[in-house]
MIFITOR-18553 format. One record per residue: residue number from 1; residue in three letters; x, y, z of N, C-alpha, C, CB in turn. Coordinates in nm, 4 decimals. Glycine has a CB too. Layout:
! MIFITOR-18553
NUM, ALA, X, Y, Z, X, Y, Z, X, Y, Z, X, Y, Z;
...
***
This chain:
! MIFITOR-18553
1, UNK, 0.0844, -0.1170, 0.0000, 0.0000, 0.0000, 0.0000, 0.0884, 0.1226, 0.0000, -0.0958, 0.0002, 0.1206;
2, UNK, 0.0332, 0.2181, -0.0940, 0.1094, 0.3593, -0.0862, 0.0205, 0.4411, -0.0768, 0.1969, 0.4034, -0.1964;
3, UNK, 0.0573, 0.5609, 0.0275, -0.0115, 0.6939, 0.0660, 0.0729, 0.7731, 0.0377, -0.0565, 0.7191, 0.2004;
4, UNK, 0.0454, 0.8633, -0.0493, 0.1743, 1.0376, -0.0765, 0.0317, 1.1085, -0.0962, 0.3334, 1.0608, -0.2795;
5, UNK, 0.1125, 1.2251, -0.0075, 0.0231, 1.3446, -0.0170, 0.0707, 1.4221, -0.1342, 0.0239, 1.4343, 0.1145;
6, UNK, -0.0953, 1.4437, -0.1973, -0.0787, 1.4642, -0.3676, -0.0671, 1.6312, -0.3874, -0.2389, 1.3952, -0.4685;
7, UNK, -0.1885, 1.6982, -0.2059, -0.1666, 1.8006, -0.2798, -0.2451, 1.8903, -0.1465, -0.2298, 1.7934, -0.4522;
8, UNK, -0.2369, 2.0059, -0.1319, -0.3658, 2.0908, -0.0015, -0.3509, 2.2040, -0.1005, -0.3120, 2.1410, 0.2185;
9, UNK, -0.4991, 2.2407, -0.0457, -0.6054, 2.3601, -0.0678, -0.6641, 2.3898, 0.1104, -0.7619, 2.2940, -0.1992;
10, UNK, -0.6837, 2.5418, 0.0651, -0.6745, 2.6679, 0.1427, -0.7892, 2.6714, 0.1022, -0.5759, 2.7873, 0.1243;
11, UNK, -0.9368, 2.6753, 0.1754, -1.0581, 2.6827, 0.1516, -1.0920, 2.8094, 0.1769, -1.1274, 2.5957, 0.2126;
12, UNK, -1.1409, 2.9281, 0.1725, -1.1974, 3.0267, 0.1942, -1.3324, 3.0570, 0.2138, -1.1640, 3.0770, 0.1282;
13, UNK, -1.4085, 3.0392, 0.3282, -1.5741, 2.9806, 0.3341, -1.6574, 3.1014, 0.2580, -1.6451, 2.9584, 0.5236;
14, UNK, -1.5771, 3.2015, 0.3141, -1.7316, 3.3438, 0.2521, -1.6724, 3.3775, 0.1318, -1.7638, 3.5360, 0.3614;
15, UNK, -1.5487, 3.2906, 0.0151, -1.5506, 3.3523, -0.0729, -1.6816, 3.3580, -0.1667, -1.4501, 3.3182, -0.1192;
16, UNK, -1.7422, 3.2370, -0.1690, -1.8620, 3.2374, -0.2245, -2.0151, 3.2413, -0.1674, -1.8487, 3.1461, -0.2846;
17, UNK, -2.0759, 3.2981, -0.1679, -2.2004, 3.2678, -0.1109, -2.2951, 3.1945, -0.1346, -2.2485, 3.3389, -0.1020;
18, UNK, -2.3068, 3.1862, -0.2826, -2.3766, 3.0869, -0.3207, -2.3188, 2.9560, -0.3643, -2.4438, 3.1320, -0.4054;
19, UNK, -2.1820, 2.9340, -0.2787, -2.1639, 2.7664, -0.2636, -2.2660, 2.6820, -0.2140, -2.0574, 2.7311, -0.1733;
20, UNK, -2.2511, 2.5427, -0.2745, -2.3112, 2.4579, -0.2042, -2.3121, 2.4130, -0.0293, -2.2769, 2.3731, -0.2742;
21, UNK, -2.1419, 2.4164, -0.0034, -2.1461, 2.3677, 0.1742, -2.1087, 2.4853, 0.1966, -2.0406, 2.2372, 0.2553;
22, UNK, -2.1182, 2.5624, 0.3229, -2.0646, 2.6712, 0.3487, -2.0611, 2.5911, 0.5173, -2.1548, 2.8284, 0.2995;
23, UNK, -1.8936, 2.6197, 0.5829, -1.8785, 2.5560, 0.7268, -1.8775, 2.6852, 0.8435, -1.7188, 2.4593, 0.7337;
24, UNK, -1.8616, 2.7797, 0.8040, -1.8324, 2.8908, 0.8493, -1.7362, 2.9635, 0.8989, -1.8807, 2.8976, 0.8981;
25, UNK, -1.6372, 2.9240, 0.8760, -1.4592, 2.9455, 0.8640, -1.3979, 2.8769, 0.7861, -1.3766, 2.9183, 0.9782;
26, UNK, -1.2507, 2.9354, 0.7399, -1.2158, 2.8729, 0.6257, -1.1227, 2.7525, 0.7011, -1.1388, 2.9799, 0.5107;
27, UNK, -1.0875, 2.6724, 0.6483, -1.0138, 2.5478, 0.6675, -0.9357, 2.5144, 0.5682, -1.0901, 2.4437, 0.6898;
28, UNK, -0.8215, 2.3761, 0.5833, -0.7313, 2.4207, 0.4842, -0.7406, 2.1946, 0.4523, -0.5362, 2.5461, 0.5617;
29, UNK, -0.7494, 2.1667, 0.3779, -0.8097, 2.0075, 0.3232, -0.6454, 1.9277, 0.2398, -0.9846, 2.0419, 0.1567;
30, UNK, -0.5841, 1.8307, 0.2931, -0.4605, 1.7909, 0.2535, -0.5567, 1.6683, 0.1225, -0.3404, 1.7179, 0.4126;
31, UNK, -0.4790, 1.6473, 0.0385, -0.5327, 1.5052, -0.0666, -0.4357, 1.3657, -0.0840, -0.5447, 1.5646, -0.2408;
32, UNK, -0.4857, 1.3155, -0.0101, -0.3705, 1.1677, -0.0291, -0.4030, 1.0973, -0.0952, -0.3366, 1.0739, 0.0710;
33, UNK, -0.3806, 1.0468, -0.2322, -0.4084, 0.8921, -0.3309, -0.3661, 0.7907, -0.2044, -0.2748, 0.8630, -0.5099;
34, UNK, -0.4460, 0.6868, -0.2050, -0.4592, 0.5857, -0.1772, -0.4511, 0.4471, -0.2919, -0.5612, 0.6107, -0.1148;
35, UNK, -0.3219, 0.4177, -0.2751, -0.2794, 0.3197, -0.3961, -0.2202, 0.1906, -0.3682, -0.1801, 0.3825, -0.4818;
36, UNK, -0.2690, 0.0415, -0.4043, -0.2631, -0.0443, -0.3656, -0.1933, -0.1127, -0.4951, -0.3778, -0.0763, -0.3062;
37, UNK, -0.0797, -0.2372, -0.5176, -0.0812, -0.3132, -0.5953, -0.0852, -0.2098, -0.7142, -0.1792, -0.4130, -0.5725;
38, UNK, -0.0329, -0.1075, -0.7425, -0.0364, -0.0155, -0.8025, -0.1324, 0.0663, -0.9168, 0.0463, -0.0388, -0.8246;
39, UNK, -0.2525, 0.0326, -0.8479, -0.3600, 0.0798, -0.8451, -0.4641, 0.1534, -0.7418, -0.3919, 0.0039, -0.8819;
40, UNK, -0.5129, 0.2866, -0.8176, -0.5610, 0.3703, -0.7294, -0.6813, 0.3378, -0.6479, -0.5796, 0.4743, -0.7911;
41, UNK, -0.6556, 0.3483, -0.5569, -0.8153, 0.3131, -0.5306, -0.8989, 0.4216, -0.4972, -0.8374, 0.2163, -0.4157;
42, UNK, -0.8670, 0.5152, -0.4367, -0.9662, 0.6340, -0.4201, -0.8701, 0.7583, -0.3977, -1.0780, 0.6120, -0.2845;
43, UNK, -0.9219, 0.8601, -0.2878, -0.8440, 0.9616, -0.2457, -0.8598, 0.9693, -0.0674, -0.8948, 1.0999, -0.3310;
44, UNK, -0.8167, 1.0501, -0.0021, -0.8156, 1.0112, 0.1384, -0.8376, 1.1927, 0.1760, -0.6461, 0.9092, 0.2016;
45, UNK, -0.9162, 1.2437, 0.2288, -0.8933, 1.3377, 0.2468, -0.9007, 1.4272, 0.3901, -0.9453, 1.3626, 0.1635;
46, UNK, -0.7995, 1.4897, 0.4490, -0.7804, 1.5328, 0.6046, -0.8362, 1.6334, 0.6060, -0.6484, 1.5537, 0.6670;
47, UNK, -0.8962, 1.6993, 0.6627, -0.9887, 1.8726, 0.6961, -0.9218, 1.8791, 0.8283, -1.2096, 1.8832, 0.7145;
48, UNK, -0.8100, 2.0346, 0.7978, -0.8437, 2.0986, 0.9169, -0.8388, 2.2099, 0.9866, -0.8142, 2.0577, 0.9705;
49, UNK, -0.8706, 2.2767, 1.0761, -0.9068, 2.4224, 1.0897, -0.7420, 2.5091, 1.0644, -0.9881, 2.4507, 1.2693;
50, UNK, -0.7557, 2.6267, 1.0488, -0.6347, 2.7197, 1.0094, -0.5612, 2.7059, 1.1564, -0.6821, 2.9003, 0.9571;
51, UNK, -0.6069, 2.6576, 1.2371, -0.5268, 2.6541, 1.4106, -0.4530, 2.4945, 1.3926, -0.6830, 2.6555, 1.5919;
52, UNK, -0.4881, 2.4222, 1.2830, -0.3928, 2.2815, 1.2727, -0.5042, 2.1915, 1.3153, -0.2380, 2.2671, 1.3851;
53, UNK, -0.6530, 2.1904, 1.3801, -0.7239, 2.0936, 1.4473, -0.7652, 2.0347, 1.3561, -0.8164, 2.1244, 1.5338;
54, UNK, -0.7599, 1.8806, 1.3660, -0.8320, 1.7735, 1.2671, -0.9596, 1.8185, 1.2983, -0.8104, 1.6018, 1.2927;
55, UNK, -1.0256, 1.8076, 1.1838, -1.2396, 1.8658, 1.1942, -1.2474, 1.7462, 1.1821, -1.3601, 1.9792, 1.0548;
56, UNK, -1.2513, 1.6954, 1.0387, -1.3452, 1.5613, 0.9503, -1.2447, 1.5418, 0.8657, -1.5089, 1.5938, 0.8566;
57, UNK, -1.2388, 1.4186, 0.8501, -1.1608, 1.3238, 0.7309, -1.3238, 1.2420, 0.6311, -1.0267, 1.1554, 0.8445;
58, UNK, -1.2341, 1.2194, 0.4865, -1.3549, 1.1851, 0.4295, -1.2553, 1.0661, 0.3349, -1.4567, 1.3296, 0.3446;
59, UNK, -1.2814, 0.9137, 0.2824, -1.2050, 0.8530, 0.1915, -1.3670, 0.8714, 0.0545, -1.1321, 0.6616, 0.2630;
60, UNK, -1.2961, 0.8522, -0.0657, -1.3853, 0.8776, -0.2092, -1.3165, 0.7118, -0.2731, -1.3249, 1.0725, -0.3321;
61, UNK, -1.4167, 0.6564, -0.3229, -1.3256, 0.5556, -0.3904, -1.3564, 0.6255, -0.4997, -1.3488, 0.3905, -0.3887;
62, UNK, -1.2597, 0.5759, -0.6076, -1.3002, 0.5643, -0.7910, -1.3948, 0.5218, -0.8657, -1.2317, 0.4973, -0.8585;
***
């Protein structure tokens, strides 16, 4: 099994208003592929507040 972090985004909550989720502060979301037998299997993703606190983690398969 391989995990590399692919990539983070800097969320900005009130840039949009008419987004779909709005959390009410911005937070900053890391992206890890999740890759097995060298195939992807989904993405892994960490949420967490601009102070470093884990919020919510979410995995997506393919």
């Amino acid at each position: 099994m391989e995990v590399n972090l692919n990539g983070v985004g800097l969320f900005i909550d009130a840039w949009n208003k008419d987004s779909y989720i709005q959390y009410g502060y911005d937070y900053i979301v890391s992206y890890l592929p999740v890759i097995y037998n060298e195939e992807e299997l989904g993405t892994y993703k960490l949420f967490f507040t601009l102070d470093g606190e884990i919020w919510d983690d979410t995995f997506s398969s393919l």
